[in-house]
TIRO-2110 file (N, C-alpha, C; in Angstrom, 1 decimal):
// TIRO-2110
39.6, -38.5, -11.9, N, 1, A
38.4, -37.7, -11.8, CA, 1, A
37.8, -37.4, -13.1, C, 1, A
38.6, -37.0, -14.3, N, 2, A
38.3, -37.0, -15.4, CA, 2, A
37.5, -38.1, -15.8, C, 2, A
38.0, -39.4, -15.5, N, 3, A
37.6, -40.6, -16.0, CA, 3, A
35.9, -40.4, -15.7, C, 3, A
35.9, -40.4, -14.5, N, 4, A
34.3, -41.1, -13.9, CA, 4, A
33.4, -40.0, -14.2, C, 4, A
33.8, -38.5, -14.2, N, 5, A
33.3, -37.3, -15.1, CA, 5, A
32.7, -37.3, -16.3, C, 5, A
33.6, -37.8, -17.2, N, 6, A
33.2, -38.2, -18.7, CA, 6, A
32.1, -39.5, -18.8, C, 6, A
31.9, -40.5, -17.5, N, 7, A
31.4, -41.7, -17.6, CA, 7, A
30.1, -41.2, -16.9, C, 7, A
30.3, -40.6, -16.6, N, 8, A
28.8, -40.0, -15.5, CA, 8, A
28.4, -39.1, -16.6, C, 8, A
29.3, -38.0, -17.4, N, 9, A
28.1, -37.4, -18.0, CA, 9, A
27.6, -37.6, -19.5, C, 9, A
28.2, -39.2, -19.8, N, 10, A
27.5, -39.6, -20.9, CA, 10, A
26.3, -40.5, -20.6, C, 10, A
26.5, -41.6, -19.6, N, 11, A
25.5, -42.4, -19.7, CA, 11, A
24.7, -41.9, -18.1, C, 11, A
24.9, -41.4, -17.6, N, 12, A
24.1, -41.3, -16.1, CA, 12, A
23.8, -39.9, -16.2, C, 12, A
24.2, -38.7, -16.6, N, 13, A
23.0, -37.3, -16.9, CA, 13, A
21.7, -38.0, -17.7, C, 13, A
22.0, -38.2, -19.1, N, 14, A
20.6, -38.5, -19.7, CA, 14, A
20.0, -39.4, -19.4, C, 14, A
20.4, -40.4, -18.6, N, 15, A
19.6, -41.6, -17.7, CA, 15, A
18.9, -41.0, -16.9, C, 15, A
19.2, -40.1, -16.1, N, 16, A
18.7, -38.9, -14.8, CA, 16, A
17.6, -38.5, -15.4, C, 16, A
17.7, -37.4, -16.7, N, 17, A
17.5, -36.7, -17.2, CA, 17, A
15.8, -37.1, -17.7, C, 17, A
15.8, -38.3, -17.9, N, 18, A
14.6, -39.0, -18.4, CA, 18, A
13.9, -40.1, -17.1, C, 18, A
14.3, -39.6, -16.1, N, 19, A
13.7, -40.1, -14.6, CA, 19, A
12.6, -39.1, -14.4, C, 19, A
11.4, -39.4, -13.9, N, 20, A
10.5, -38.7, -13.6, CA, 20, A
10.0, -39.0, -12.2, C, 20, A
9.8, -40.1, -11.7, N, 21, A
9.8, -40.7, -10.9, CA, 21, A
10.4, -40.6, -9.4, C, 21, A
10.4, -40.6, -8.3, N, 22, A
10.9, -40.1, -7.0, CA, 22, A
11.8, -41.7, -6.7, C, 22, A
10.7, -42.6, -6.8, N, 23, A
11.2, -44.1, -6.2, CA, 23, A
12.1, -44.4, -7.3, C, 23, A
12.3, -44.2, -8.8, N, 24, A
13.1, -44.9, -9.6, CA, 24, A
14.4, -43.6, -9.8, C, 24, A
14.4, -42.4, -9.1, N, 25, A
15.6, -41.8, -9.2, CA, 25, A
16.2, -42.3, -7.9, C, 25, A
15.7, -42.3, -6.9, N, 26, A
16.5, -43.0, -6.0, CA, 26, A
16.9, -44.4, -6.2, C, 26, A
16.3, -45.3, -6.6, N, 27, A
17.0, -46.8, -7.1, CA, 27, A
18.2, -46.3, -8.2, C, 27, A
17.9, -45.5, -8.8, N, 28, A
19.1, -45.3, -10.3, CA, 28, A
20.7, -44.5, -9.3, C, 28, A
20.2, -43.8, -8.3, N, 29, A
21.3, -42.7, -7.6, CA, 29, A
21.9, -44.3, -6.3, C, 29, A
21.0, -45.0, -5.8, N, 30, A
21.5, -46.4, -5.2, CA, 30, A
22.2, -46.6, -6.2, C, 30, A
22.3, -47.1, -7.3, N, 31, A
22.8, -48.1, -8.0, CA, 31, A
24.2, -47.5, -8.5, C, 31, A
23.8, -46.2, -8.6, N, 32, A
25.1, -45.9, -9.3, CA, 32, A
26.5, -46.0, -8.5, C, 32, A
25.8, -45.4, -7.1, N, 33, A
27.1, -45.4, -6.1, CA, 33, A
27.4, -47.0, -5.6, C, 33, A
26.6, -48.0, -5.7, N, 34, A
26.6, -49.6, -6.0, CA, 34, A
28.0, -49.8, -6.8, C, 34, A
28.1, -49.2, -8.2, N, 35, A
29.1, -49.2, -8.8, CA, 35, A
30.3, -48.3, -8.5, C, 35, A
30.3, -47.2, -8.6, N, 36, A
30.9, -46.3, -9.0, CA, 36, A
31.7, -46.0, -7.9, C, 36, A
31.7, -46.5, -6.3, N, 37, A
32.3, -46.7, -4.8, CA, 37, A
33.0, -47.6, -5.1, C, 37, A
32.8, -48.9, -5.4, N, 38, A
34.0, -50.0, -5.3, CA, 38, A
35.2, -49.6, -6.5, C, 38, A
34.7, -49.2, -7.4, N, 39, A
35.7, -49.4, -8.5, CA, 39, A
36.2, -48.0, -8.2, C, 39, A
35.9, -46.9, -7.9, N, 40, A
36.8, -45.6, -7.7, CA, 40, A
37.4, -45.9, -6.2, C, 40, A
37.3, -46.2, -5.3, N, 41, A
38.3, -46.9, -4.3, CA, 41, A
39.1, -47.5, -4.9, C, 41, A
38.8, -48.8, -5.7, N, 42, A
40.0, -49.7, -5.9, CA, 42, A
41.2, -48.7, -6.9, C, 42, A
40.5, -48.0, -8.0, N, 43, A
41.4, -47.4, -8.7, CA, 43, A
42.5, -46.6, -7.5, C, 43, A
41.8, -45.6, -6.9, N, 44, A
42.2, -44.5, -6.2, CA, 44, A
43.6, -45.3, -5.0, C, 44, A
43.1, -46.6, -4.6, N, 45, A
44.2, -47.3, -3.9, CA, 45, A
45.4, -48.0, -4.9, C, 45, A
45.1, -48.3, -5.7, N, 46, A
46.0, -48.7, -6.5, CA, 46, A
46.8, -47.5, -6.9, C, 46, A
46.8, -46.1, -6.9, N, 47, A
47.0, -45.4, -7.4, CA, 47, A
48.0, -44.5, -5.9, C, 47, A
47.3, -44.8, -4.9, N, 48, A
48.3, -44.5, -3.9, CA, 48, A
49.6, -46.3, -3.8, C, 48, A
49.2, -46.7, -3.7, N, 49, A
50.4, -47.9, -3.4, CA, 49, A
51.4, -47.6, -4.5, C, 49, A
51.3, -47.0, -6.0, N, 50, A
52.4, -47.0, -6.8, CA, 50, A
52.7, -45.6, -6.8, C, 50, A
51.9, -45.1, -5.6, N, 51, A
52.7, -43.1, -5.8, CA, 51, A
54.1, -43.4, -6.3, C, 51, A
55.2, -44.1, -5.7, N, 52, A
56.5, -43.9, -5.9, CA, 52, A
56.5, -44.2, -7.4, C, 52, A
55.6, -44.9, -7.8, N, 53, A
56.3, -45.1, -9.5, CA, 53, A
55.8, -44.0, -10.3, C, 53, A
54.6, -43.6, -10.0, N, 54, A
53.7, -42.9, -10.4, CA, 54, A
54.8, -41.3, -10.5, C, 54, A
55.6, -41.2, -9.2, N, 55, A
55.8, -40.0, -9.1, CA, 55, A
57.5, -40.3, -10.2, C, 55, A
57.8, -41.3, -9.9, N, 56, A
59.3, -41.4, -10.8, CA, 56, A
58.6, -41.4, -12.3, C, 56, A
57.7, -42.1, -13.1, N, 57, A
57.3, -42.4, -14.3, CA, 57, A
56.9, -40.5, -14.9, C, 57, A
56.4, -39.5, -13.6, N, 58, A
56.2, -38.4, -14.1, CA, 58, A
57.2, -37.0, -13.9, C, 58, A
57.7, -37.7, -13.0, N, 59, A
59.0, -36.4, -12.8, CA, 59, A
59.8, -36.8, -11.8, C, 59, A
61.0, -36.3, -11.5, N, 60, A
61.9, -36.6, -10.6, CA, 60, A
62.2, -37.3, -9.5, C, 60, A
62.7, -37.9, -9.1, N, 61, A
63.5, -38.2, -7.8, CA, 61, A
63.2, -37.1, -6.6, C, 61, A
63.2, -35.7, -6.9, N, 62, A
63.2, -34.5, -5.8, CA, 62, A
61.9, -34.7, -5.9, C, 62, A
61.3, -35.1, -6.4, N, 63, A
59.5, -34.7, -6.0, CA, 63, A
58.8, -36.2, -5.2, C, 63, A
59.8, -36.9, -4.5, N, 64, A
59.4, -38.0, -3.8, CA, 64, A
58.7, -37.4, -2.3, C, 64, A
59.5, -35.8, -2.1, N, 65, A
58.6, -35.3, -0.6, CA, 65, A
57.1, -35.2, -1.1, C, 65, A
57.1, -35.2, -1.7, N, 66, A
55.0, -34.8, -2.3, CA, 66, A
54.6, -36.1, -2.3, C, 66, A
54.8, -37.4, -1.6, N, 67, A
54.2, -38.8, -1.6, CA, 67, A
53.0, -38.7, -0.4, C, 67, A
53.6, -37.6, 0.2, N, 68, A
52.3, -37.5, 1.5, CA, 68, A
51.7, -36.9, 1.1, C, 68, A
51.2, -36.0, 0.3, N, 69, A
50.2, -35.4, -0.1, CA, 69, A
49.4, -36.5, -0.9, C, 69, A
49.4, -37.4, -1.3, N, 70, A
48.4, -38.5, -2.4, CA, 70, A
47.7, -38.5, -1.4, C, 70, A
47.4, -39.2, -0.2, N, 71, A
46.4, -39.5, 0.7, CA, 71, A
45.4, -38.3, 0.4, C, 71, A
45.9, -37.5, 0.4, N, 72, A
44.9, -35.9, 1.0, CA, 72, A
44.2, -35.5, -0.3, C, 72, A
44.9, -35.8, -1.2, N, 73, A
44.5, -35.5, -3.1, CA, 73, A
43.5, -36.3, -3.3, C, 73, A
43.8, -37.6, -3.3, N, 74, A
43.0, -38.8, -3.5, CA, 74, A
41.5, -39.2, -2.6, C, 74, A
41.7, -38.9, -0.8, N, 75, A
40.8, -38.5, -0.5, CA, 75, A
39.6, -37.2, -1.1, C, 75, A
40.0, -36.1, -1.5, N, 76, A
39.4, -35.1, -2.0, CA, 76, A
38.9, -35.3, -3.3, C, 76, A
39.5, -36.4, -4.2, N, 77, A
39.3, -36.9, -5.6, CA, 77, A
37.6, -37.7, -5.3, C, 77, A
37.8, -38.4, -4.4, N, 78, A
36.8, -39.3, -3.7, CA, 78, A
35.7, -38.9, -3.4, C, 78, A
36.1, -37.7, -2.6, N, 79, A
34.7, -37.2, -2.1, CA, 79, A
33.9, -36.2, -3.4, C, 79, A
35.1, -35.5, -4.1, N, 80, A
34.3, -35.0, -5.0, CA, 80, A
33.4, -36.1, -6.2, C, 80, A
34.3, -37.2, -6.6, N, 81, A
33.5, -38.4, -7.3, CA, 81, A
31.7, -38.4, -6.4, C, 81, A
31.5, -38.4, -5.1, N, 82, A
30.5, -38.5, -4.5, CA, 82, A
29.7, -37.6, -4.6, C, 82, A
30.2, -36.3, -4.6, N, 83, A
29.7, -35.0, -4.8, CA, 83, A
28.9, -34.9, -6.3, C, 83, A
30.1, -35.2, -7.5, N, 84, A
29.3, -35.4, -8.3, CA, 84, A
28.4, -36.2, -8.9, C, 84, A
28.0, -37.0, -8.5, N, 85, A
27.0, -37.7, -8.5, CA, 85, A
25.7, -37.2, -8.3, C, 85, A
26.0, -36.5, -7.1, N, 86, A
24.5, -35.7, -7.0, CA, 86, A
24.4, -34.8, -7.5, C, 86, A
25.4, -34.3, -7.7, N, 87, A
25.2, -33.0, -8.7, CA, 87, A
24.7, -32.7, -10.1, C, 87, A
25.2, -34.3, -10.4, N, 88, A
24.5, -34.5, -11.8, CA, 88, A
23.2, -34.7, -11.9, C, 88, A
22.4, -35.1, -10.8, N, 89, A
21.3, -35.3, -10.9, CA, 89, A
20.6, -33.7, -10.4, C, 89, A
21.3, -32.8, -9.5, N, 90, A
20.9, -31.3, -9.7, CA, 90, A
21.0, -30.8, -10.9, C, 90, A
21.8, -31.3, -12.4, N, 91, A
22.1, -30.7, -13.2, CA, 91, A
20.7, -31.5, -14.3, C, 91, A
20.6, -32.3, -14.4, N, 92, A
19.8, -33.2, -14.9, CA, 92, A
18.3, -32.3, -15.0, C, 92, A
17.8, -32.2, -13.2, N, 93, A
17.0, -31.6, -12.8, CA, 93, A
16.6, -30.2, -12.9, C, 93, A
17.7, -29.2, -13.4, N, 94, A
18.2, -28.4, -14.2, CA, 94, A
17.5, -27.0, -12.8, C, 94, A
18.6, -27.3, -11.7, N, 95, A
18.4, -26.8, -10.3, CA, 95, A
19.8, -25.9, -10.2, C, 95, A
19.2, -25.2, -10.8, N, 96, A
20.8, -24.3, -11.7, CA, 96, A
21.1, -23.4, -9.8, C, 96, A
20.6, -23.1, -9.0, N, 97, A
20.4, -22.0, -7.8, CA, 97, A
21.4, -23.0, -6.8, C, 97, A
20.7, -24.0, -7.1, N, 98, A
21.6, -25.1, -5.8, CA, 98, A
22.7, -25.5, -6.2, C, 98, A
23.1, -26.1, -7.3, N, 99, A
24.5, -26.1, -7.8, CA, 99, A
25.3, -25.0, -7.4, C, 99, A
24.6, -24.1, -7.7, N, 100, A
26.1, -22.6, -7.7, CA, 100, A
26.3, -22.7, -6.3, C, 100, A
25.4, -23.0, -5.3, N, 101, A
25.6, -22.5, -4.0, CA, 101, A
26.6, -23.9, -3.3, C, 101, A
26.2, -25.0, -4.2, N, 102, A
27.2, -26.4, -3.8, CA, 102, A
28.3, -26.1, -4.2, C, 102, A
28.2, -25.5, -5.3, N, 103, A
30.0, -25.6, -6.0, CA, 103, A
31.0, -24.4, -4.9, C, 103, A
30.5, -23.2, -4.8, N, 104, A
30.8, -22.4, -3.7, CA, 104, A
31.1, -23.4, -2.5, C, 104, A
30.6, -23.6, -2.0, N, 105, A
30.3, -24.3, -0.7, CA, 105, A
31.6, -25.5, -0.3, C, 105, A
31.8, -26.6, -1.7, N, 106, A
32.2, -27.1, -1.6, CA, 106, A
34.0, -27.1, -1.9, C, 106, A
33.9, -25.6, -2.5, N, 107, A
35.2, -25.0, -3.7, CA, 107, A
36.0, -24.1, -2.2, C, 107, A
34.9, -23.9, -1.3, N, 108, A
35.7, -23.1, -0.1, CA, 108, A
35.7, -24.1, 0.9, C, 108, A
35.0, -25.0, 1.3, N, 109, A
36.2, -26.5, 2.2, CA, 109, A
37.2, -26.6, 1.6, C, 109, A
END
């Protein structure tokens, strides 16, 4: 989540940021999730099929019962990747009222 965080708010806020346009923020918010869906799935599945190495390479053997939890993590990694996306473009937009009430909103699901 870090990853796509840092990659979203170097090159896609100030890309936003300098959109004025209705028809070319929606082509730019298309496009991004064009990219940013395939390759954050593929990571996110690759990343559950090696839970078991993932969890040996970071800590014990006893922590192999927490392998069912990656689906539920990873889903929620996912949808916040989605979430921020548009958020960045509320931030961009500099729609400081609706953020707070998304972050809430989304911080209590």
């Amino acid at each position: 989540l870090v990853f796509f965080a840092l990659t979203l708010s170097t090159y896609y806020l100030p890309r936003i940021s300098e959109i004025f346009s209705k028809q070319e923020l929606k082509n730019e918010i298309k496009s991004t999730y064009k990219i940013m869906i395939p390759i954050s799935l593929f990571i996110l599945m690759m990343v559950y099929f090696f839970r078991f190495f993932i969890i040996s390479l970071l800590a014990s053997e006893d922590f192999y019962e927490c392998e069912g939890l990656f689906l539920f993590q990873l889903t929620g990694v996912f949808l916040r990747l989605i979430a921020q996306i548009s958020g960045f473009v509320l931030l961009a937009k500099a729609k400081i009222k609706e953020i707070i009430l998304l972050e809430f909103v989304f911080n209590i699901l």
